[in-house]
N, C-alpha and C positions, 0 to 999 in steps of 0.2 A: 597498538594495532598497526597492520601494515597499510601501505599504500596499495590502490588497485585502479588501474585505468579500465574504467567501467563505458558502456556503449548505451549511447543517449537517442534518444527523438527531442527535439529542442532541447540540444544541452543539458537535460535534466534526470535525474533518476527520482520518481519517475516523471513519465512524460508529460504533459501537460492536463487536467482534465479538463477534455470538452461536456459544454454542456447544450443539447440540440431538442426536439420536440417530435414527436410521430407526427408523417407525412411531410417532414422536412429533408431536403435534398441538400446531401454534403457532398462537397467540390472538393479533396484530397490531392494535394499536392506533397508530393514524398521528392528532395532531391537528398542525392546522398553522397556529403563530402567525408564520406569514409576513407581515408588515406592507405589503411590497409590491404585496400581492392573490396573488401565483402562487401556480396550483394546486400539489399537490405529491403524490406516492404512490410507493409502493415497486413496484420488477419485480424478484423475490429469482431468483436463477437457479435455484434449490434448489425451489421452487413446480413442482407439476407445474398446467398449467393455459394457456389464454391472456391473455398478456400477464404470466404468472408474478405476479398477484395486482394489475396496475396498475389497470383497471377498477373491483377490490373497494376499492380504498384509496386513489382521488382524495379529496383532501380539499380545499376553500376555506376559506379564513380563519376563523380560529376554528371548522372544522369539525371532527367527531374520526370516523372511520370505525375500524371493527371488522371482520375475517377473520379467518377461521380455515383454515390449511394441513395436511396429512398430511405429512409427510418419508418419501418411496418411496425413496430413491436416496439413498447415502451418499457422500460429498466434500466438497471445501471451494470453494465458491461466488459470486462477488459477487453482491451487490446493489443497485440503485443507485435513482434517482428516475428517472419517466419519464412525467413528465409534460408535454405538449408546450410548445416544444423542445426533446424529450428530447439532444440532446448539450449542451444551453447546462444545463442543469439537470446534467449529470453535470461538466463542466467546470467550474462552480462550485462544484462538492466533493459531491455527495450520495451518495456510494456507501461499501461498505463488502464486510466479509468475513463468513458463516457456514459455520461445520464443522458438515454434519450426522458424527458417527463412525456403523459397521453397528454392526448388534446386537450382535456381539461384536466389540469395536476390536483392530483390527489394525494400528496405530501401540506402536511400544517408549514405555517410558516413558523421559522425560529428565527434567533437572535443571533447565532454564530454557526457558519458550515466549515470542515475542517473532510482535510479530504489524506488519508490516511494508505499504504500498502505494504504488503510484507512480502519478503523475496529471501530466497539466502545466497551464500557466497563460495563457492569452491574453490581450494587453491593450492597452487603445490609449494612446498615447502621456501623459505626464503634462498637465492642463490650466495652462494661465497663469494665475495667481492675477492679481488686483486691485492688488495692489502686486509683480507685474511677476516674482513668483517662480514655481518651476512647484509644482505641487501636491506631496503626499508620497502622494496616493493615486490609483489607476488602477482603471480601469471594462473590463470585459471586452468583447474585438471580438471581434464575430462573422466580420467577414473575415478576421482572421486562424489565429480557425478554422479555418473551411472551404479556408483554404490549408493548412493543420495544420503553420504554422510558430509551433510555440511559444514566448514569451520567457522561461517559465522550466517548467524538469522537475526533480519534486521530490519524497523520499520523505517520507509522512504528513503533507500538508498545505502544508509550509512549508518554505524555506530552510535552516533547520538544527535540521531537528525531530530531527533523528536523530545531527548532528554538534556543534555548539556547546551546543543545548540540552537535549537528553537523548541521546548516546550509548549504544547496548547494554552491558552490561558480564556479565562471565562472568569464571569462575576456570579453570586449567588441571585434567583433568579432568573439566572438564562434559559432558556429552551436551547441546547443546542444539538445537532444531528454530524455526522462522522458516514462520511464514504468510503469503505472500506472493501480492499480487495485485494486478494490472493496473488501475486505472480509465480510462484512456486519456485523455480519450477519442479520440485517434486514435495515439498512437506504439506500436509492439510495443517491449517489454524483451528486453534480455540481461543477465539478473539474472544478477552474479557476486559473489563476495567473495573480493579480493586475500591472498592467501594460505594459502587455506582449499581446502577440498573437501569438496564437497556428497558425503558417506556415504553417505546414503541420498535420494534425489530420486524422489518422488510427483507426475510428471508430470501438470498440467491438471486437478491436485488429486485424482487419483483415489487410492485407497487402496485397493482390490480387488486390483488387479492386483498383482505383485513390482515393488518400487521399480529406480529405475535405482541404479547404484551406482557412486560414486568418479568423481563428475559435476563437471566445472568449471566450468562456463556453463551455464543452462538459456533456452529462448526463452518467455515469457508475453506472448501477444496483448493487447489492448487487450476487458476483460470476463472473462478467464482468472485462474488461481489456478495456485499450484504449492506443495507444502512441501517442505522440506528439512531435511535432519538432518546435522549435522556434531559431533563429538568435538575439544574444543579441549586441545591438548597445547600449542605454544611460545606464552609468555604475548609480547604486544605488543600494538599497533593494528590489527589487520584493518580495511580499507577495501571497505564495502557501495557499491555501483554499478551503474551500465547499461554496457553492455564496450561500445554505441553512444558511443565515452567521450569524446566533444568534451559530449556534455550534463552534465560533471563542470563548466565551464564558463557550465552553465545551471542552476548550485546543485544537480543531482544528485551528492549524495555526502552517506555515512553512514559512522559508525564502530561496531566492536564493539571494545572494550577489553577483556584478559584479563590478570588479575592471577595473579600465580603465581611457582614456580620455573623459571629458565633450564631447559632439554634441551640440554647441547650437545649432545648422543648423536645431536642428528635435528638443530640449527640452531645451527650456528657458526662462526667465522670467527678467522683470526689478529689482523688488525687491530679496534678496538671500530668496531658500526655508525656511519653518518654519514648520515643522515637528508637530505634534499634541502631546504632551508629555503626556506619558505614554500611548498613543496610541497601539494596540495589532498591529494592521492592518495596520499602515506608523511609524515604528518605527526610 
């Protein structure tokens, strides 16, 4: 894969998740040591307002702007940058997740929270070096944006943020829940995970409503959130994905790892497993 100098809020693709409460008042400070000159600002979807706080929070170079929001409305939310051209600005990484919880939370408790996003990558071809070799780094096309044929779809930033480089990991046992959200900026998800089943599913991120239940694919738009809750009983590799699943291909894929006792009781077989070698998807 190539190198790509991607565009951060806290240094990070992606951003940071805040987590706040309805009828709590957020104090946002945006300074922005963007060296390129771009403006930069937040549109938090959880802001009631227009332009969800973009106007309050432009900032140019070495500027630092201050807002302050109300949180009306409980759920879990993107955020992203949107400052013009807002999809080149989100496509370059600026987005992220907050959970306002209501007044009194209405989420079970679990044992592990894992905070999860998917985004893809536009780019135009590698340049020819000087001495005839091609570069190891790529510059983002807008044309192939605006055709939204991506060359790589990827959860939290990068190629194997979630596989090679940091894996989930859980024990059998666990309750655990996954914050999950779209940056697009243009593919919708079909978030699943290979072996598992979503327990409890808090569709479009709401938490008001009664969760869907014993859910196996959920759809998140491109700007949408979902959580979900699952209880891990047979320990192995669960495989995190889009079930759009040629983009497993386009470095989407993530693993959760569960450490523990066999169940044959729920998961066994005469012959020992045989794993498919060099498989992306049952490694």
């Amino acid at each position: 894969m190539y190198k790509y100098d991607v565009w951060t809020f806290n240094d990070s693709v992606p951003g940071p998740f805040i987590r706040a409460r309805v009828g709590d008042i957020i104090e946002l400070n945006l300074t922005n040591r963007d060296e390129t000159g771009n403006p930069h600002n937040i549109d938090c979807h959880a802001f009631e307002g227009p332009g969800g706080g973009a106007a309050l929070t432009t900032a140019d170079l070495n500027q630092t702007k201050t807002a302050r929001f109300r949180l009306l409305y409980p759920g879990l939310f993107v955020y992203h940058c949107a400052a013009a051209p807002v999809p080149v600005h989100i496509a370059n990484g600026m987005y992220g997740l907050i959970y306002v919880q209501p007044e009194y939370d209405t989420l079970s408790s679990v044992d592990k929270e894992f905070y999860i996003m998917q985004s893809e990558f536009y780019h135009e071809p590698p340049e020819k070096l000087e001495n005839g070799k091609l570069s190891d780094k790529v510059k983002f096309s807008y044309p192939r944006a605006l055709d939204e044929t991506a060359n790589v779809v990827v959860f939290n930033g990068k190629e194997s943020a979630l596989s090679r480089d940091a894996p989930l990991k859980a024990s059998t046992g666990d309750r655990i829940r996954i914050y999950f959200g779209n940056a697009g900026p243009n593919l919708i998800s079909s978030f699943h995970i290979i072996g598992g089943i979503f327990e409890k599913l808090y569709r479009d991120g709401d938490v008001v409503s009664p969760p869907g239940r014993f859910v196996q694919t959920t759809i998140v738009p491109p700007g949408g959130a979902t959580i979900v809750d699952m209880k891990m009983l047979v320990p192995g590799t669960y495989t995190i994905l889009d079930h759009a699943i040629f983009r497993l291909d386009k470095c989407l894929v993530g693993y959760l790892n569960v450490s523990g006792k066999a169940r044959p009781d729920i998961y066994a077989s005469i012959e020992p497993p045989a794993p498919c070698v060099g498989c992306k998807l049952h490694p």
